[in-house]
N, C-alpha and C positions, 0 to 999 in steps of 0.2 A: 979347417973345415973339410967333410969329407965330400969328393965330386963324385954327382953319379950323372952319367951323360946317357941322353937318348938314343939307342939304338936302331932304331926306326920305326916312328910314330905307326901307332898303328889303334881302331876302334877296339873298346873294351868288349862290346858285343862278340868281337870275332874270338876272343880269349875264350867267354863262353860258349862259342862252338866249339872251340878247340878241344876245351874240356869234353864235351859231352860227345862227341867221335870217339876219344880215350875211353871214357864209363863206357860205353854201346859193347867197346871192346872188351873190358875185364871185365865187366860186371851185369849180367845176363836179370838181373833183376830191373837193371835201369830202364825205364818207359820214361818215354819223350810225351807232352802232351803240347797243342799251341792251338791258339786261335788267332787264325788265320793268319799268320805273320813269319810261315817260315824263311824267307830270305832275309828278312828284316831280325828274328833271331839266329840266325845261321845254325838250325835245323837241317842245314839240305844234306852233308853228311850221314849225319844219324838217322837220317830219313832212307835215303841210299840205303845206308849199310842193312837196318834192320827195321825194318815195315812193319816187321808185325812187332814190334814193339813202338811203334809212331803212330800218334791217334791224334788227326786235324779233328779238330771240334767247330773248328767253324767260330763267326764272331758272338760268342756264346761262353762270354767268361765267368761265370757264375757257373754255369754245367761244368765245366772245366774243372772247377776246383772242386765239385762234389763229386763227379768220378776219380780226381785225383785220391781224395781221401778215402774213396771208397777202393781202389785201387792196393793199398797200406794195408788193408784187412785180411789179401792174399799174399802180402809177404815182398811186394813190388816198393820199386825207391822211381814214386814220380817225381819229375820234373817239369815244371808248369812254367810255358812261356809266352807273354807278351808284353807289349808296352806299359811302363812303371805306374801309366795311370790307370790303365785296364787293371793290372796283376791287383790293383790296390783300393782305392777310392770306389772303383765299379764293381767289386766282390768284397767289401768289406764281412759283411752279413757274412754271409757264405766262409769267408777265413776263420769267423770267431766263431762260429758256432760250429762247423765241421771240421777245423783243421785244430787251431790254438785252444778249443774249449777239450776238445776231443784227442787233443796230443797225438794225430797224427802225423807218420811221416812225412810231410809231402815240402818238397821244395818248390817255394815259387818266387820264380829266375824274373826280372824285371830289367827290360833293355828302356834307352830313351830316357832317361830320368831326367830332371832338371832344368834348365835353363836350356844346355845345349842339346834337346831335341833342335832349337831353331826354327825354321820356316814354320811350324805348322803349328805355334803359338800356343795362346793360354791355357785354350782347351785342352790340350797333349801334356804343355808341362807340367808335372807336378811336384811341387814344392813340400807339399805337408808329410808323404811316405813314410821317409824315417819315422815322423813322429806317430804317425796312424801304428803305425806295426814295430814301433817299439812298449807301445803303450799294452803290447795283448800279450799275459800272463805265458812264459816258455817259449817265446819267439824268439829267435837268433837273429839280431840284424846284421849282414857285411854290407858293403859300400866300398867296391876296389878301386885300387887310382890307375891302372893301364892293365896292357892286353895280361902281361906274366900274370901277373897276381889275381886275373880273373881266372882264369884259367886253371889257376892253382888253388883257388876257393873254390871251385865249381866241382873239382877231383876230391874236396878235403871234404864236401859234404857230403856225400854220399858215405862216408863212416861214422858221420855227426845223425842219430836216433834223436829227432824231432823234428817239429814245424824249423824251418828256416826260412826266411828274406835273402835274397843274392839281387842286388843293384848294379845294374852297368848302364854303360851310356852310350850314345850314337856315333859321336864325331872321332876320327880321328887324334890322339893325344899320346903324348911323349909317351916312350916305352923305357922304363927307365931300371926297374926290381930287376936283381937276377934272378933270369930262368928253373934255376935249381932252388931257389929261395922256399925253405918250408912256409905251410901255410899253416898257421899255429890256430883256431878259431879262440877270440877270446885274448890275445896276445899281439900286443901293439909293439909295434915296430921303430924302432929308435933309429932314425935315419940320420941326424947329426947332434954330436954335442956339444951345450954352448951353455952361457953362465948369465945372460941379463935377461931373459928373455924365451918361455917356453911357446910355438907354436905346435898347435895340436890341428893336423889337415886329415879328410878327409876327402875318398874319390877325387876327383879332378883335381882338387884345389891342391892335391900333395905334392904334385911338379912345379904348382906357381909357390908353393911354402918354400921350396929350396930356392928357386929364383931367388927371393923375398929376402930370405939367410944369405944369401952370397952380396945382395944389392946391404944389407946393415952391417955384413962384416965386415963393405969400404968405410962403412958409417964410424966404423969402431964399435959394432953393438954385436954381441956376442949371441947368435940364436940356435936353443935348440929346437929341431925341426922331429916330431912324435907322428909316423903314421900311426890315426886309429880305422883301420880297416874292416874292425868288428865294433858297431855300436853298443850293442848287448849280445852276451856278458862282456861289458867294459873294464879296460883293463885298468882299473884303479890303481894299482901300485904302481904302474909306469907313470901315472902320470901324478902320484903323489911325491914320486920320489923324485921327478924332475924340480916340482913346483919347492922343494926344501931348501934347491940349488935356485933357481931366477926369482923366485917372489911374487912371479904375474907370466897371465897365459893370454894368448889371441888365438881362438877358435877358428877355422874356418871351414866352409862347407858348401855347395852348390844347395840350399835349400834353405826352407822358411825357418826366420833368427828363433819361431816360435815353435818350439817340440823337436829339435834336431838335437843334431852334436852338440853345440856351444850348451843347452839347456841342461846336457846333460854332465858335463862336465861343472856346471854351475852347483850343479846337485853334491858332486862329486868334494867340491870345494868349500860348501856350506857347510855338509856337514863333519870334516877334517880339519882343514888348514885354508880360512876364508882369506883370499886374495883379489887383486884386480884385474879383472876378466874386459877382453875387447873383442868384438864378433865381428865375422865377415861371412855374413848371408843375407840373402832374401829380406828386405826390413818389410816383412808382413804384407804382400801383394801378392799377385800373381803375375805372370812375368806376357810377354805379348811376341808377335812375330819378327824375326830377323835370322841372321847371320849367330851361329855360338859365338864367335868374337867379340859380335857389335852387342847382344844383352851381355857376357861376360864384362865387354868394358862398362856397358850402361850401368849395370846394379852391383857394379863395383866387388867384383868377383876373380881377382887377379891378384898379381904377384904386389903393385903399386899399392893397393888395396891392403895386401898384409902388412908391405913395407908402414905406412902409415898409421895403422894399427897399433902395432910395436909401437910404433914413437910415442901415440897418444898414452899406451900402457903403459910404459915406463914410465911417465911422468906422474904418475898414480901410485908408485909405490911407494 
């Protein structure tokens, strides 16, 4: 099995600024848009360097995404930033009909996703995202698992000509990709190979996926571990051509079991090579206030959680 060790944990959030101090610099089209959330997007950079291409909107995320789009018409690459359930659920309307109806370019960057927002609970978290904005005709969905690989999607979009989604998270979390690692959009990532057993992770869950593979390969159970880091367009062949070697796959993902990852791989499998599918997300709630830890262990969103998975999926083949 291949080891990849954490470098030093660090928020996927700040990968996203990283990025976008990079674009400010090469690429003179790039505009920053946010409401009202710049330390919390790590905007403070981009804002620094180039003002006048930084437009606080204020908490007023609906206007946000119609001057983004409107923005596309003079030849500008915005990027729209705040909370996953602002970017999402509170502009729906406004995404479909001026961004994804209308094939504009506009990126909109969404921090806080998930369970591990934490303290500031149900209202904030939002579970359903991927599925909302994978469901809207020409959307690109990413979903990074650490800072590298945020950072390194954030730099890849702005050559990618369309609506996009970019998801990151709050809390601190293993930094684990190399640095130099391309960022393929569309092109999942084969992080270990293994024969009983395909795990397909996503965002957070891709640090506890390898936990997971290392805790079965004491087991004797051989796991291959698939980041998919791009929801749509999904990388079907990687993970047809796994599923010809294990026979059975365990999904897992920081969101609701209904309209994410796992669903969509279900699709993936019905209509190909139908096998025995095990999920680890969200079973259908909304999630409440705490520590990322303490609902990570609560709604069984961890490495234990894959291990277990596996076991019940293999018995299924």
């Amino acid at each position: 099995m291949k080891k990849y060790t954490n470098t030093g944990s660090k928020d996927t959030r700040s990968g996203f600024g990283a990025g976008m101090t990079e674009l400010g610099q090469k690429n003179e089209n790039v505009v920053a848009l946010c409401a009202d959330l710049i330390g919390s997007l790590k905007f403070d950079e981009f804002k620094k360097n180039h003002p006048e291409r930084f437009f606080q909107i204020g908490i007023a995320e609906a206007n946000m995404i119609g001057i983004a789009a409107g923005l596309t018409i003079g030849g500008k690459i915005p990027f729209t930033g705040t909370f996953a359930n602002f970017s999402t659920g509170r502009v729906y309307d406004q995404i479909r009909q001026s961004v994804a109806y209308s094939d504009k370019n506009v990126k909109i960057c969404a921090s806080h996703a998930g369970l591990t927002l934490g303290e500031d609970g149900a209202t904030h978290q939002i579970l359903e995202d991927i599925g909302l904005m994978k469901m809207l005709p020409g959307m690109t969905v990413i979903n990074t698992c650490d800072y590298n690989q945020t950072k390194a999607a954030t730099l890849a979009l702005v050559d990618h000509h369309g609506p996009a989604y970019l998801r990151f998270g709050r809390p601190v979390v293993a930094n684990f990709t190399p640095a130099d690692e391309p960022f393929v959009i569309g092109k999942a990532i084969l992080l270990n190979e293994g024969t009983d057993v395909t795990i397909v992770a996503t965002g957070h869950l891709v640090w506890e996926a390898l936990i997971a593979a290392e805790a079965l390969e004491a087991k004797g159970i051989s796991a291959e571990v698939i980041n998919i880091h791009t929801i749509k367009p999904l990388d079907e062949e990687a993970i047809l051509k796994s599923l010809a070697k294990t026979k059975c796959v365990v999904t897992a993902e920081e969101h609701n079991i209904l309209g994410g990852l796992g669903e969509s791989i279900s699709r993936v499998l019905a209509l190909n090579t139908p096998a025995p599918q095990e999920f680890v997300a969200v079973n259908d709630s909304f999630g409440e206030s705490g520590t990322p830890e303490q609902l990570m262990e609560k709604y069984k969103l961890n490495n234990q959680a894959i291990v277990e998975a596996v076991e019940r999926v293999i018995k299924r083949k």
